[in-house]
PyMOL commands that place a pseudoatom at each C-alpha (Angstrom):
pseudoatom trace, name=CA, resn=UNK, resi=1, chain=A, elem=C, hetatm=0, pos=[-14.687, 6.619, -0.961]
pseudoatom trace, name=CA, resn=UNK, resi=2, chain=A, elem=C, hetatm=0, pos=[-10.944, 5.216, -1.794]
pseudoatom trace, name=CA, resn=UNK, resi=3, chain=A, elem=C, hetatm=0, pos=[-9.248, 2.521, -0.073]
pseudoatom trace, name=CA, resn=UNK, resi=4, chain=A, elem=C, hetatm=0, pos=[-5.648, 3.363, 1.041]
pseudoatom trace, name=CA, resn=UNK, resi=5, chain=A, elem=C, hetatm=0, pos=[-2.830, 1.549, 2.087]
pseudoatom trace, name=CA, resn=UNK, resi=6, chain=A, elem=C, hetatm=0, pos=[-1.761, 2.171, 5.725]
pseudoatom trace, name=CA, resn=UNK, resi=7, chain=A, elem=C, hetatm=0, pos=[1.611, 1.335, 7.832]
pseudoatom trace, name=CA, resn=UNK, resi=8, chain=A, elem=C, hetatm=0, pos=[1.011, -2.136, 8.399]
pseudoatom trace, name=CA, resn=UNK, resi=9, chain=A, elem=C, hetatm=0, pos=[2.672, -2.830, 4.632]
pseudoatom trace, name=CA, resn=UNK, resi=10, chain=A, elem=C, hetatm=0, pos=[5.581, -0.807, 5.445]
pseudoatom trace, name=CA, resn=UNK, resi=11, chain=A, elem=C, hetatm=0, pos=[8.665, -3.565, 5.507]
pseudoatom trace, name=CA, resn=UNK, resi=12, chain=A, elem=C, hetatm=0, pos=[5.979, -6.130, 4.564]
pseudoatom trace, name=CA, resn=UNK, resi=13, chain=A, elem=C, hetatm=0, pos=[5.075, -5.134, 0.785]
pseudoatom trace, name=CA, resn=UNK, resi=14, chain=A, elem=C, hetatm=0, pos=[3.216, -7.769, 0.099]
pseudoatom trace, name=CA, resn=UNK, resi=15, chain=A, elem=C, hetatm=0, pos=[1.838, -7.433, -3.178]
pseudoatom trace, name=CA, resn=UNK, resi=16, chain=A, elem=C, hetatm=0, pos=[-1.317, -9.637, -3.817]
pseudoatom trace, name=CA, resn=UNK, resi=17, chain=A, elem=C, hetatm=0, pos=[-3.744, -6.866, -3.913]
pseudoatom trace, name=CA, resn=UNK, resi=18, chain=A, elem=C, hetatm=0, pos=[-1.506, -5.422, -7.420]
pseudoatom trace, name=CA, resn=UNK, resi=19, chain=A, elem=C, hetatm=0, pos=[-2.774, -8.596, -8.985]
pseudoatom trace, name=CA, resn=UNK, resi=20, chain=A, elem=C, hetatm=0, pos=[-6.108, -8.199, -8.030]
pseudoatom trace, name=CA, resn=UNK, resi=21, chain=A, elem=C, hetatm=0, pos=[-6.635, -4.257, -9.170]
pseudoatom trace, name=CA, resn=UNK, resi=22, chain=A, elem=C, hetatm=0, pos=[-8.599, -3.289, -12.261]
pseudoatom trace, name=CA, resn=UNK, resi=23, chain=A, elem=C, hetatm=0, pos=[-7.320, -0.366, -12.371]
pseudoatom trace, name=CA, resn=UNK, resi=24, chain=A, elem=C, hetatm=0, pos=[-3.765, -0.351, -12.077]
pseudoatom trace, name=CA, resn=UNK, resi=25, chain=A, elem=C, hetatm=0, pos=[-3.957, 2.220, -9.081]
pseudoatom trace, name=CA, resn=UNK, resi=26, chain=A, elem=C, hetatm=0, pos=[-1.264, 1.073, -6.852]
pseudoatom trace, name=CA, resn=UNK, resi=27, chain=A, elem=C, hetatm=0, pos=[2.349, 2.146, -6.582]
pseudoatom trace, name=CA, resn=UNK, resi=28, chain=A, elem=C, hetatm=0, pos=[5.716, 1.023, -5.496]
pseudoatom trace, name=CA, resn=UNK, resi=29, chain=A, elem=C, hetatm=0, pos=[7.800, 2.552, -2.888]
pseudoatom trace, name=CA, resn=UNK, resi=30, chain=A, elem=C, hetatm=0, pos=[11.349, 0.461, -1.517]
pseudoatom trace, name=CA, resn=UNK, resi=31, chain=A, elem=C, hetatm=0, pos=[9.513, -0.584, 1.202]
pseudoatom trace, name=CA, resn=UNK, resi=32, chain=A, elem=C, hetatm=0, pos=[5.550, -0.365, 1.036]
pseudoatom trace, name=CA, resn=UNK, resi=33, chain=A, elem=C, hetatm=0, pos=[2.924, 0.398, -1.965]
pseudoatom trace, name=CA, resn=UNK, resi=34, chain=A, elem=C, hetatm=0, pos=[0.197, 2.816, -1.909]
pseudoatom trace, name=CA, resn=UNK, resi=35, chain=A, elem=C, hetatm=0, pos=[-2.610, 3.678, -3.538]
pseudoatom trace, name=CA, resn=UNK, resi=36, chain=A, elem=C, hetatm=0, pos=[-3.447, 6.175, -5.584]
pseudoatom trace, name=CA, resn=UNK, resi=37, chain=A, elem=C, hetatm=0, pos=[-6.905, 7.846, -4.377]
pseudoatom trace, name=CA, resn=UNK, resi=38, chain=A, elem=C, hetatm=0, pos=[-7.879, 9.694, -7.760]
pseudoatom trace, name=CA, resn=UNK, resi=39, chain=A, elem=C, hetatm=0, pos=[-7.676, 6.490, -9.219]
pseudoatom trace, name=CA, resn=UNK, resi=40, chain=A, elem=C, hetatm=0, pos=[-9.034, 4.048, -6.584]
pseudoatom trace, name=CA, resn=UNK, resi=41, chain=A, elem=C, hetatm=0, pos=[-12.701, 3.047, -8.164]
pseudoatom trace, name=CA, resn=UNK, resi=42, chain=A, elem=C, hetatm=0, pos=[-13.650, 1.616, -4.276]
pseudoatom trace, name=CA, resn=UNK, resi=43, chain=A, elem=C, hetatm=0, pos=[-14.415, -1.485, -5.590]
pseudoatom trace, name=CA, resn=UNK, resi=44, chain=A, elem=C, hetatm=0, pos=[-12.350, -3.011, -3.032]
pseudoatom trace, name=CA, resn=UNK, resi=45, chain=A, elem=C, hetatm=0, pos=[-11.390, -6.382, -4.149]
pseudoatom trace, name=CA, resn=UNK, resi=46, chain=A, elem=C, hetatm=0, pos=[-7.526, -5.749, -3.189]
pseudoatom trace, name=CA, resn=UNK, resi=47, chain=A, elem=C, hetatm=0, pos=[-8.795, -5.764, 0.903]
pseudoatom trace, name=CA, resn=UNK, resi=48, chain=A, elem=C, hetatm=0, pos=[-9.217, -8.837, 1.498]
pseudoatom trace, name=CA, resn=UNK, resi=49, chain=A, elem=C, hetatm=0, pos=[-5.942, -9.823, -0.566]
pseudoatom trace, name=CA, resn=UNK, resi=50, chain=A, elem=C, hetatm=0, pos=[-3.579, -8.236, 1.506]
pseudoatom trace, name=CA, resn=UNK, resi=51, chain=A, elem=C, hetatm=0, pos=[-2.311, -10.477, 3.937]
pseudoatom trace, name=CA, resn=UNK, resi=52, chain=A, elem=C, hetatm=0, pos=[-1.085, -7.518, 6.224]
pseudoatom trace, name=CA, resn=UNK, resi=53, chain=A, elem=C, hetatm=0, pos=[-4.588, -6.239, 6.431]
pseudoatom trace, name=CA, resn=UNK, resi=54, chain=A, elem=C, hetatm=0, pos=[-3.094, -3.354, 5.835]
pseudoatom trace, name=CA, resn=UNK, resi=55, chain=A, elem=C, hetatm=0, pos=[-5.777, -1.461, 3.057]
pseudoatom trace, name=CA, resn=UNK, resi=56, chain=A, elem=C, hetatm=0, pos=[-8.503, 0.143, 4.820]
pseudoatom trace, name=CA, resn=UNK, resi=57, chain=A, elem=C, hetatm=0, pos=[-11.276, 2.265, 3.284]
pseudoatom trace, name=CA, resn=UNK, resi=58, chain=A, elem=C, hetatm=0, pos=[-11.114, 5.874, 3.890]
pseudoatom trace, name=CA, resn=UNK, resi=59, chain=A, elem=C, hetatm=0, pos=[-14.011, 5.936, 5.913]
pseudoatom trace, name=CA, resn=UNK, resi=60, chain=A, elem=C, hetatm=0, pos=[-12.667, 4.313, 8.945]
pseudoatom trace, name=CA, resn=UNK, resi=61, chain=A, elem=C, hetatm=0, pos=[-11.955, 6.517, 11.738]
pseudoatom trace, name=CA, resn=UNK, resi=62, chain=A, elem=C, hetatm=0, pos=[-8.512, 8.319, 11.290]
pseudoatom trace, name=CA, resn=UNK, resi=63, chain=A, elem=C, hetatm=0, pos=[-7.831, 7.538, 7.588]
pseudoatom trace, name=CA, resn=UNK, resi=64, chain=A, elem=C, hetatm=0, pos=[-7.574, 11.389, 6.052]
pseudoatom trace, name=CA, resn=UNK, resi=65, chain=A, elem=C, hetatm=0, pos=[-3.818, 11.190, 7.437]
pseudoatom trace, name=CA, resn=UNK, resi=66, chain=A, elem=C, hetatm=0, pos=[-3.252, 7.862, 5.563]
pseudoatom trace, name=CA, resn=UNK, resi=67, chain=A, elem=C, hetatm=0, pos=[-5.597, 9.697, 2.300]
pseudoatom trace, name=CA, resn=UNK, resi=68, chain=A, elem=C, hetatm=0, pos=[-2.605, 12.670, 1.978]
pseudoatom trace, name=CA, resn=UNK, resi=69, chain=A, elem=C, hetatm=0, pos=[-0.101, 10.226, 2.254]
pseudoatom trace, name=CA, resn=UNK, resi=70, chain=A, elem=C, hetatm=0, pos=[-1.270, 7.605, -0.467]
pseudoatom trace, name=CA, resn=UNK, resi=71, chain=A, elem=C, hetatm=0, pos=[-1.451, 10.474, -2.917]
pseudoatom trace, name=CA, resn=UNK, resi=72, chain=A, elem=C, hetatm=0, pos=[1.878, 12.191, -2.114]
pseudoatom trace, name=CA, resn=UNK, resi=73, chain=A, elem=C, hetatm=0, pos=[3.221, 8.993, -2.890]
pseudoatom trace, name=CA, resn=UNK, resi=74, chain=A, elem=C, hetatm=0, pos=[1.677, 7.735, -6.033]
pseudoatom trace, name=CA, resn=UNK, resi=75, chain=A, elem=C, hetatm=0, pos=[2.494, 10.794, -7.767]
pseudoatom trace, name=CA, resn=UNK, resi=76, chain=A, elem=C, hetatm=0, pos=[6.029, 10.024, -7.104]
pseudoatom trace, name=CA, resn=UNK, resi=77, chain=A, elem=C, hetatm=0, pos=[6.605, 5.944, -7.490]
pseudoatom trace, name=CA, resn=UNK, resi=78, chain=A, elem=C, hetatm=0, pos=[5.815, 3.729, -10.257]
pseudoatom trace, name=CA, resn=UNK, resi=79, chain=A, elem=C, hetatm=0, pos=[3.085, 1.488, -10.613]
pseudoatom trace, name=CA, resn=UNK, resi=80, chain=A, elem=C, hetatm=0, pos=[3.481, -2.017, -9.879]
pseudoatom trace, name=CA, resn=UNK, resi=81, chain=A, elem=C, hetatm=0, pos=[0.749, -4.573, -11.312]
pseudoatom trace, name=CA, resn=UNK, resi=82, chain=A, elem=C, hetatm=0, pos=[2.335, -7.479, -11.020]
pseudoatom trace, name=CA, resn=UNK, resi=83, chain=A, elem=C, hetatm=0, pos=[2.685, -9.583, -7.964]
pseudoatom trace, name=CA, resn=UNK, resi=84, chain=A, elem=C, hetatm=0, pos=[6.478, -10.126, -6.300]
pseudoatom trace, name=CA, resn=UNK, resi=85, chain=A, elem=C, hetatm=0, pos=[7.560, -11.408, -3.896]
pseudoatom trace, name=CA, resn=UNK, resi=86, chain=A, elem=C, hetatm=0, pos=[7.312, -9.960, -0.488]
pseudoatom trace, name=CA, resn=UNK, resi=87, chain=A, elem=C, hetatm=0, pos=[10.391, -8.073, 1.685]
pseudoatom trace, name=CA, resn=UNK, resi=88, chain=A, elem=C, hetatm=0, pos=[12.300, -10.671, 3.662]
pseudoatom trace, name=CA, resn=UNK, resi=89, chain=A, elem=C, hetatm=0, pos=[11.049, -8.954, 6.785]
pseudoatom trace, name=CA, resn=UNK, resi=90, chain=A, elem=C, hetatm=0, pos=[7.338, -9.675, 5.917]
pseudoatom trace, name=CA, resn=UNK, resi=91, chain=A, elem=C, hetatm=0, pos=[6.578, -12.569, 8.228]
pseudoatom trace, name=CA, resn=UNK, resi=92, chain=A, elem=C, hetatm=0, pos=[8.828, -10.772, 11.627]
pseudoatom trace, name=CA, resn=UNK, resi=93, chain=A, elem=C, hetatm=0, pos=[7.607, -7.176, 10.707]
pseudoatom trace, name=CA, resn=UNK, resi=94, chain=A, elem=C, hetatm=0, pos=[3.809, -8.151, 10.176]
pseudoatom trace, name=CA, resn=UNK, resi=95, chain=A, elem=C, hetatm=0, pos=[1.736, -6.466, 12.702]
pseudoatom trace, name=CA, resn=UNK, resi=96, chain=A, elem=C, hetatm=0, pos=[4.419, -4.487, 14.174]
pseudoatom trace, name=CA, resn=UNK, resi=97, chain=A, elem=C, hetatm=0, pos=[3.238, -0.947, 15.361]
pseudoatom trace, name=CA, resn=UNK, resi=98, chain=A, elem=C, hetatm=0, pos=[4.601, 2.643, 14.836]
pseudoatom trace, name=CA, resn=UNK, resi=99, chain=A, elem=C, hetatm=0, pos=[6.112, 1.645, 11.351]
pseudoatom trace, name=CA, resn=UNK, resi=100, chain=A, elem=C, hetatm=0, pos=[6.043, 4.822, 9.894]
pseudoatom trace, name=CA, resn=UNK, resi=101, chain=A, elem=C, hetatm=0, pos=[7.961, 6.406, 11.807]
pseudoatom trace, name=CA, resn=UNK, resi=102, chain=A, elem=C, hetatm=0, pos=[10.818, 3.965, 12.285]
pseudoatom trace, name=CA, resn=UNK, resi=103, chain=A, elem=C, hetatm=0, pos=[11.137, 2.242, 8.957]
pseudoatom trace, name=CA, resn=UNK, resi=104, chain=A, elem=C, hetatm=0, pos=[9.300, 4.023, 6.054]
pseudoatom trace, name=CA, resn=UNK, resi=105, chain=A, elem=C, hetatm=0, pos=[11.475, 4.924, 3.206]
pseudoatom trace, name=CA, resn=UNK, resi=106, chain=A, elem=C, hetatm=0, pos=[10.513, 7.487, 1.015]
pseudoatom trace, name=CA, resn=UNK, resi=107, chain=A, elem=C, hetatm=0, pos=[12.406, 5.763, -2.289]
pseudoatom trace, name=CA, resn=UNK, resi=108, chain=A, elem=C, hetatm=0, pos=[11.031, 4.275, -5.194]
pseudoatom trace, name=CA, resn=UNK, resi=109, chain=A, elem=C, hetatm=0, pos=[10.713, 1.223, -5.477]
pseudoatom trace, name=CA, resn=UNK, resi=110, chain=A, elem=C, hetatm=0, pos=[11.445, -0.964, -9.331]
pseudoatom trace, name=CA, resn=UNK, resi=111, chain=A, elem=C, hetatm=0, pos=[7.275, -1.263, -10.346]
pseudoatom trace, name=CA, resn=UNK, resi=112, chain=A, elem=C, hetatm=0, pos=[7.039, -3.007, -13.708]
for i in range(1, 112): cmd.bond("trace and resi %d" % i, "trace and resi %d" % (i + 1))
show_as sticks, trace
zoom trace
């Protein structure tokens, strides 16, 4: 099992669950942060730190898509493992649906 970040952080990027991380795993896009499955250890302590509610373990219904994507992803971004502070848009774009598809930038973001 691997927990893995899904669209709900897209134009959010909150970033309390870097903090939280043991192991580094998570990544740094313009817009959203993902997680790297390989090095996910499941422990999930970053879940309940994101205040998108947007990490979900891979065993939920629907997840492989969200899987793929993490990975493709972290082996292109740097990792973050410090907390920022989040996008502007956080508090209007929280919750918002079909995020992925309308806002999702495929650009680096700064990590450390």
């Amino acid at each position: 099992m691997t927990y893995v970040v899904t669209d709900n952080c897209i134009m959010c990027k909150y970033t309390d669950c870097v903090e939280v991380c043991p192991v580094d795993c998570f990544y740094e896009g313009e817009n959203t942060l993902v997680i790297h499955p390989d090095e996910c250890i499941d422990c999930g302590v970053c879940e309940p730190e994101c205040p998108a509610d947007a990490i979900r373990p891979d065993t939920e219904p629907d997840m492989e898509p969200w899987v793929e994507f993490n990975r493709t992803y972290s082996e292109q971004w740097p990792v973050i493992t410090r907390k920022k502070d989040p996008l502007p848009t956080a508090e209007e774009m929280d919750g918002v649906t079909g995020k992925l598809d309308k806002y999702f930038s495929p650009n680096p973001g700064e990590g450390d």
